[in-house]
N, C-alpha and C positions, 0 to 999 in steps of 0.2 A: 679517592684522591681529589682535594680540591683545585679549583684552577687557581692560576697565578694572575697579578693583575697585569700582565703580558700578554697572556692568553684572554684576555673578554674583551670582546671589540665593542665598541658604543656603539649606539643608535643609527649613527650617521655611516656607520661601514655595513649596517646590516643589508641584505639582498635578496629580493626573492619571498622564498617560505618565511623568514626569520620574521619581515617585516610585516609581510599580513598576519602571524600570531602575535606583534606586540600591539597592532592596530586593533585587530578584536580580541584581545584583552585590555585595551582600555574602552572601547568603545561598550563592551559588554558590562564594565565598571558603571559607567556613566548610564547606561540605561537600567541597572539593578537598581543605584545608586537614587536616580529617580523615580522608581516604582516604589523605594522604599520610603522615600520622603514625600509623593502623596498618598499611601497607604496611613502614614504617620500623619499627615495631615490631615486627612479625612477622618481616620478612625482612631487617632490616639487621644481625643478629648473623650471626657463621658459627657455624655450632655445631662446627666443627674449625677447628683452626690448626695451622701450622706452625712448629715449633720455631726458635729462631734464636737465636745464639750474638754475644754484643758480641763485633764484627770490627775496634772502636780505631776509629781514623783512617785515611781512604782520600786519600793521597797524589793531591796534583793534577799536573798534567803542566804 
């Protein structure tokens, strides 16, 4: 059964346990969130590539 929008109380009524699980889940957002954007920074370039030459159009069968 799902709740009612009577039953979810926002943010601002939360107390207690409630409030420190929505503070580290964002806070644990926010540092994922960054480890994945300098992993991508760091290691998402290649620093060589491989040449490649326009081949046109590849005929379908």
């Amino acid at each position: 059964m799902e709740p009612s929008l009577q039953d979810i109380g926002d943010y601002n009524g939360l107390k207690g346990e409630k409030k420190r699980v929505v503070w580290a889940v964002l806070v644990a957002g926010i540092i994922f969130g960054s480890i994945v954007g300098a992993v991508n920074y760091f290691y998402g370039h290649p620093s060589d590539s491989i040449k490649t030459e326009n081949v046109g159009k590849i005929p379908l069968q």
